[in-house]
C-alpha positions in Angstrom: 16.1 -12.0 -1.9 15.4 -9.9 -4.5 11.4 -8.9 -4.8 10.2 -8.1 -9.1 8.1 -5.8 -9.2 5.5 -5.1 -11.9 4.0 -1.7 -12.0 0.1 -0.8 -13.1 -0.4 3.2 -14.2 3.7 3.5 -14.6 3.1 6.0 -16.8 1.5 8.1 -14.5 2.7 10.7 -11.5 2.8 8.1 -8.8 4.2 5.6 -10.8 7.1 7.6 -12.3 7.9 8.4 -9.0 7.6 4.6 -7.4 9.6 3.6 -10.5 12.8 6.3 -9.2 12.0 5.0 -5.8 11.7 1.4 -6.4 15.2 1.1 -8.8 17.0 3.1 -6.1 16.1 0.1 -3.5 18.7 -2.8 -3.4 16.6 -5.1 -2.7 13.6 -4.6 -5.6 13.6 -5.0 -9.5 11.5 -3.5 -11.7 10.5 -6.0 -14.4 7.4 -4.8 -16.4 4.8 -2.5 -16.9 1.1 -2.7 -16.9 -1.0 -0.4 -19.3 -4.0 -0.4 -21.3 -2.2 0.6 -24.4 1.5 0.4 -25.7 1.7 -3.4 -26.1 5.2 -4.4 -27.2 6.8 -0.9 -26.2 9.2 0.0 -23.5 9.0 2.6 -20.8 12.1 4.5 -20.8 12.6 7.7 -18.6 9.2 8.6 -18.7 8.8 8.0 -22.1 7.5 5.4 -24.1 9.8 4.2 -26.7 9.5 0.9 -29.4 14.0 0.5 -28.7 14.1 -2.4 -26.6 15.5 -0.2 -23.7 14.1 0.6 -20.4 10.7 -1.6 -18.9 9.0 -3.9 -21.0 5.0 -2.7 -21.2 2.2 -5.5 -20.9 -1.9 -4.9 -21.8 -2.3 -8.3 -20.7 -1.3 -9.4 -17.2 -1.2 -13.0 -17.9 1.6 -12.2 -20.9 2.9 -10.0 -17.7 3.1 -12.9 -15.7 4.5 -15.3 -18.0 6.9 -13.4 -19.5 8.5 -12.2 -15.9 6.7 -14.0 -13.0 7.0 -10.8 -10.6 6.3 -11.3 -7.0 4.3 -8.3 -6.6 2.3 -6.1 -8.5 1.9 -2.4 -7.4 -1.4 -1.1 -8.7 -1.7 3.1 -8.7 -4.3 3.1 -11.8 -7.9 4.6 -10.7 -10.6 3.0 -9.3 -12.2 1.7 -12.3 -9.7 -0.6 -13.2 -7.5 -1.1 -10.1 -10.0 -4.0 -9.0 -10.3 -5.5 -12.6 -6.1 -5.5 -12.1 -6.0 -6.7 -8.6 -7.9 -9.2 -8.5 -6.6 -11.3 -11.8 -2.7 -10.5 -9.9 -4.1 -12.5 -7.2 -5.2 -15.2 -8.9 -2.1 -15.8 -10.8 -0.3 -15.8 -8.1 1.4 -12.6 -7.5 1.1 -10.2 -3.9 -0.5 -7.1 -4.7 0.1 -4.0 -3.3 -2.7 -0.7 -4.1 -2.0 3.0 -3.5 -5.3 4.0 -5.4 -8.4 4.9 -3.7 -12.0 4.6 -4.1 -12.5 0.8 -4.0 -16.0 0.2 -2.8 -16.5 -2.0 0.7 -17.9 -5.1 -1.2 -15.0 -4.8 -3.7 -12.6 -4.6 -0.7 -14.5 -7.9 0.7 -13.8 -9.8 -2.7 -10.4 -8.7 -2.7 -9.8 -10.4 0.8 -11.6 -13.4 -0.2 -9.6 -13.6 -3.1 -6.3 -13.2 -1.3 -7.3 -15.6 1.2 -8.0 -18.3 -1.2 -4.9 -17.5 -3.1 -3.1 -17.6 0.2 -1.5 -14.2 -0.9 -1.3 -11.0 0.7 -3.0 -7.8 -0.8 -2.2 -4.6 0.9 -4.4 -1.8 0.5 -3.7 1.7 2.1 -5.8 5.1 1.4 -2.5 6.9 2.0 0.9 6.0 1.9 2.5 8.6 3.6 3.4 7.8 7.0 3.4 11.3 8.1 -0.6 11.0 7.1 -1.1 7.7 9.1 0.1 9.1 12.2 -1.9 11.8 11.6 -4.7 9.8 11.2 -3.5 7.2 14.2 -3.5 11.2 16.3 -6.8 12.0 15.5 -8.4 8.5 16.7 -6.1 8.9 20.0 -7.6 12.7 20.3 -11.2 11.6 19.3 -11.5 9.2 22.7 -11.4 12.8 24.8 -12.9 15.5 22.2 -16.0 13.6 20.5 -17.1 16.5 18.1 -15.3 15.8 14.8 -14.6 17.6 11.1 -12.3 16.6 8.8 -11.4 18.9 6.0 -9.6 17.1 3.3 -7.7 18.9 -0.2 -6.3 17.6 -3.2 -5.2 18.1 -6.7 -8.3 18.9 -8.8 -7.3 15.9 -10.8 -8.5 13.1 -8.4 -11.5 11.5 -9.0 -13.2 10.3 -5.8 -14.5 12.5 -2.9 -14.3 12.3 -0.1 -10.6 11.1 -0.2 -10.1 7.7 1.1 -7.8 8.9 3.4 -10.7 11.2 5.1 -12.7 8.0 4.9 -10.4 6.0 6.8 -9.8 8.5 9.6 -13.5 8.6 10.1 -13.4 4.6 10.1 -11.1 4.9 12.6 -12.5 7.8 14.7 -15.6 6.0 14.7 -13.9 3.4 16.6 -13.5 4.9 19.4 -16.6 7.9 19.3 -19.7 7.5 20.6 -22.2 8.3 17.2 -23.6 11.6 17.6 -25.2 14.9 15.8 -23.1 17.7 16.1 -24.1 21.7 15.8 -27.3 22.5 16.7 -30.1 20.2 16.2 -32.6 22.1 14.2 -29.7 22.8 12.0 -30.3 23.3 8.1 -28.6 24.1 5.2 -29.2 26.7 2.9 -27.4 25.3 0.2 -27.6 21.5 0.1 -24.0 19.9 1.3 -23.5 23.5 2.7 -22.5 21.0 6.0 -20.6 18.2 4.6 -21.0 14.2 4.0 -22.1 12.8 7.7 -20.5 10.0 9.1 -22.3 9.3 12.4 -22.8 13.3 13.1 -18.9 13.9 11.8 -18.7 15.8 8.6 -16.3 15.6 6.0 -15.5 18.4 3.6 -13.8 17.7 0.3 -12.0 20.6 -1.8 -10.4 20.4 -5.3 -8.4 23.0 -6.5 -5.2 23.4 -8.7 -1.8 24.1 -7.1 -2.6 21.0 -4.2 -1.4 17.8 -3.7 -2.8 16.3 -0.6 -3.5 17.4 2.8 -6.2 17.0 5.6 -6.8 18.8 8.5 -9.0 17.4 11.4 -10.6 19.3 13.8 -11.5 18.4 17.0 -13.8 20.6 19.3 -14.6 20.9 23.3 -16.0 23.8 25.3 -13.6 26.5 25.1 -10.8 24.8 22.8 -10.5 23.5 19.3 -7.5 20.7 18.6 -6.4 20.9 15.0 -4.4 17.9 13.3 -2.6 18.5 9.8 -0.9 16.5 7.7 0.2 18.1 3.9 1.9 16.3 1.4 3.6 18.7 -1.0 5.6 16.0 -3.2 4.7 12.4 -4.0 8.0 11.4 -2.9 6.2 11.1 1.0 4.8 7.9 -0.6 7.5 6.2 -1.5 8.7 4.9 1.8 5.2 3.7 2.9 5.1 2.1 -0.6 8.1 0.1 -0.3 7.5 -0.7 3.2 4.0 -2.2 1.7 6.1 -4.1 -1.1 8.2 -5.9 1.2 5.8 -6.8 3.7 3.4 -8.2 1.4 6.3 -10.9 0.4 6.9 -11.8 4.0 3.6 -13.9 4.7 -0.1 -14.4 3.1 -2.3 -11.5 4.1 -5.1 -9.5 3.6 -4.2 -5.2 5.3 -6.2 -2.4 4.7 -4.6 0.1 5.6 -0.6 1.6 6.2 -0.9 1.7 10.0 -1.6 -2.3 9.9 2.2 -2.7 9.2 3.9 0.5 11.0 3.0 -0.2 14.2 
């Protein structure tokens, strides 16, 4: 079987590189673009072009869909419009697959409801690296034995939500398995408000932005005497291609709702 693919944000970094990934992949066909401009255009080695050469580029999903009835639409826009793209996917009956972060809780809740009703699968994963979910699935194993907790997360200065959904989700999943707690000294204050970080439960998360990174987090994980530290670094965006493709063909296989990658790895 052959899955078609339609692509949301192709134009950007992510999606030139899933667009490389996803041609060289036997078993996927790329069949049309989603953008908010460009409307009758092709997408053609990056660029966009009006010769009828390259993939066909869509403002309107429903055209999308009618025109090339994908299977799957793989959404890495931003958060703003991601949901706006997902959900209307869902209800015409395409999977939906989103490597873009920052969806809020009651926007993930709609999203499952929607799938669910659709009887279509949406899969949802903060990071697609699969070098970053086992780091994450390490630091939830570590966090049963050393309870005190900071997760220091960098990216490109370009991304717009902070903390990174992939420092949100290792707290999610920390939190599993910790007891809630305050760390550092209880009369603790800050000189310099957010001096200590967003609080999840007594863990803090720090957030940097700066040019020259692309994505990395470290965690670090405290006991008397001994500090654990856990690092994952992405330095191309070619470390989430194979989580995205994974993602695309599962979401084909049977209806369901997955937020995130280590649903489908283990």
């Amino acid at each position: 079987m052959t899955i078609k693919l339609a692509i949301a944000g192709a134009r950007g970094r992510m999606g030139g590189t899933a667009i490389l990934a996803a041609t060289e992949a036997a078993d996927i066909e790329i069949v049309a673009a989603l953008d908010y401009k460009h409307d009758g255009q092709f997408l053609h080695n990056g660029s966009v072009t009006d010769t009828k050469e390259g993939i066909p580029i869509y403002t309107s999903l429903q055209a999308l869909q009618a025109a090339h009835h994908p299977d799957v639409l793989l959404d890495v826009t931003d958060p703003d419009a991601v949901f706006t793209n997902a959900s209307e996917a869902l209800s015409l009956g395409m999977d939906v697959v989103i490597g873009t972060s920052g969806l809020t809780a009651e926007k993930l809740e709609d999203l499952e409801s929607i799938a669910l009703e659709q009887k279509k699968s949406c899969i949802i994963a903060p990071n697609f690296s699969i070098g970053a979910v086992l780091m994450m699935k390490f630091a939830q194993q570590a966090a049963r034995y050393l309870g005190d907790v900071e997760i220091l997360e960098m990216h490109h200065d370009r991304k717009l939500d902070a903390p990174s959904g992939t420092a949100v989700k290792t707290a999610e999943m920390i939190r599993e398995v910790r007891a809630a707690h305050i760390q550092g000294h209880p009369e603790e204050q800050e000189k310099l408000k957010g001096a200590r970080g967003a609080d999840v439960e007594g863990m803090k998360i720090h957030s940097i932005r700066l040019p020259g990174l692309l994505a990395h987090q470290e965690v670090l994980l405290g006991g008397e005497g001994e500090l654990l530290k856990i690092r994952h670094d992405s330095f191309d965006r070619k470390s989430f291609m194979p989580g995205i493709l994974l993602a695309v063909r599962e979401a084909v296989s049977s209806p369901k709702f997955v937020y995130g990658l280590e649903k489908i790895i283990d």
